[in-house]
C-alpha positions, -999 to 999 in steps of 0.1 A, spaced: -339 -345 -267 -311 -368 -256 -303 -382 -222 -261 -384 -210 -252 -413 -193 -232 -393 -162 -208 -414 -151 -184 -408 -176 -149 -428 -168 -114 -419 -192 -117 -442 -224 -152 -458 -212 -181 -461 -234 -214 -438 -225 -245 -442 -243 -271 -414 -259 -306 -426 -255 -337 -404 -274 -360 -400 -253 -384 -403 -281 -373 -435 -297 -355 -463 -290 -324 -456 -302 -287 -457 -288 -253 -444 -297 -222 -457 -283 -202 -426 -278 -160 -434 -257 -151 -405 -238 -121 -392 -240 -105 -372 -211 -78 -344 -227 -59 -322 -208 -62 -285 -224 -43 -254 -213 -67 -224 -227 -48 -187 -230 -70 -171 -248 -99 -150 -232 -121 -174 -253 -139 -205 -233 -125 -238 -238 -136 -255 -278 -171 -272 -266 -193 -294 -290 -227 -273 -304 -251 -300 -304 -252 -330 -284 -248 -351 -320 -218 -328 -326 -186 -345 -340 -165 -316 -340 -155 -291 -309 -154 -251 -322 -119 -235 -323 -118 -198 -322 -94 -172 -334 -71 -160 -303 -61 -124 -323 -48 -89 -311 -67 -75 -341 -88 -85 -367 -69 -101 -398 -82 -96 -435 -77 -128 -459 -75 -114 -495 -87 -136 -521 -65 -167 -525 -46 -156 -490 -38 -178 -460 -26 -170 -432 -20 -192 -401 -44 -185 -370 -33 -189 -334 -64 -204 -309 -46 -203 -279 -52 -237 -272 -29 -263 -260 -36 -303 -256 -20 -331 -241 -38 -362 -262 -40 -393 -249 -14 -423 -264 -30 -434 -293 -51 -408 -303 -47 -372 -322 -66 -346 -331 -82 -335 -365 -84 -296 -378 -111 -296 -405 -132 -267 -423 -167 -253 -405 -187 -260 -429 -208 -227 -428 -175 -210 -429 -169 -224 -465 -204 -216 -479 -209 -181 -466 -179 -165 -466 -155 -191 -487 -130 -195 -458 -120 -235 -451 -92 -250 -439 -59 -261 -461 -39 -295 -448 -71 -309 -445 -79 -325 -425 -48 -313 -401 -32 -337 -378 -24 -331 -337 0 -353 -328 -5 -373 -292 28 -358 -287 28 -325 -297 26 -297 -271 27 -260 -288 -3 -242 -297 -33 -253 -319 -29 -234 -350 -55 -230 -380 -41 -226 -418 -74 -203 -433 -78 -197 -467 -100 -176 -484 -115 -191 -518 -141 -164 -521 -135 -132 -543 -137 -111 -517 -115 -101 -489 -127 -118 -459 -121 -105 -420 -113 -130 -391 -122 -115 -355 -110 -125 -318 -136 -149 -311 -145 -161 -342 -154 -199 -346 -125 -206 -375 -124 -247 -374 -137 -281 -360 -117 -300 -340 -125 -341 -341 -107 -367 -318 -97 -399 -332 -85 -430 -321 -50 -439 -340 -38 -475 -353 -1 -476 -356 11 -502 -388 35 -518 -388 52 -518 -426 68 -552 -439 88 -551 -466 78 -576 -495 88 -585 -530 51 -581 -546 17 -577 -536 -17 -594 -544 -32 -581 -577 -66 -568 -574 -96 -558 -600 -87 -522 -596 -50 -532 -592 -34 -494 -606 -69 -477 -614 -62 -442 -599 -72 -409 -600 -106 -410 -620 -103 -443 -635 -139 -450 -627 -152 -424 -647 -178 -394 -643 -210 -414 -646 
């Protein structure tokens, strides 16, 4: 069981405390301004050690995904993300195991600055058509703090043991 410090202010630390051990998480709280028109309650974490808020499908009907299909699935969701932040789109994981449905542009990027509705690419991997209902918990959605680079232009750069060991190049063992 976990205690919530209250007093939550935007972009403030809180802290988690188990009330069964000693142990403390540092969690910043991050106020978003959402615009919900789906008949669907606002994306809320599960658990209180959630990462991830549940999106659901916003449909008129029920889609099918054929095997190999992907289709693009509204929420009904709209955000307004703070500066220097975005949103991720990733695969439920129970999704992918039981019915072979993730997520493709994994994970998806929300821009601070975008304002159109949250949209989920599905997939189905399975070998089985797969139906997607109004309601239905289709993605995570994970805020994350954003550094912006700055990109200078050299002539070289430092060599390294890797250096151009790519895809693999460690081997499978």
């Amino acid at each position: 069981m976990w205690a919530v410090k209250k007093d939550w202010l935007p972009m403030q630390p809180y802290f988690l405390k188990s009330k069964d051990s000693c142990t403390f998480a540092k969690i910043i709280s991050l106020k978003v301004k959402v615009i919900n028109k789906s008949s669907h309650p606002l994306p809320s974490y599960a658990t209180s050690g959630s990462s991830g808020m549940d999106l659901r499908a916003n449909l008129l009907a029920p889609i099918v995904l054929d095997s190999m299909e992907r289709k693009l699935i509204p929420t009904g969701i709209y955000l307004e993300i703070p500066p220097g932040f975005e949103a991720q789109i990733r695969p439920r994981s129970g999704l992918a195991i039981k019915q072979g449905l993730t997520c493709l542009n994994t994970p998806g990027t929300i821009d601070a600055d975008y304002r159109g509705e949250i949209k989920v690419i599905l997939i189905n991997l399975s070998g089985e058509a797969q139906q997607i209902d109004n309601g239905d918990r289709i993605a995570q959605m994970v805020f994350q703090q954003v550094e912006m680079a700055e990109l200078i232009e050299v002539s070289s750069i430092e060599a390294t043991e890797r250096n151009e060991g790519g895809f693999g190049h460690t081997g499978k063992q």
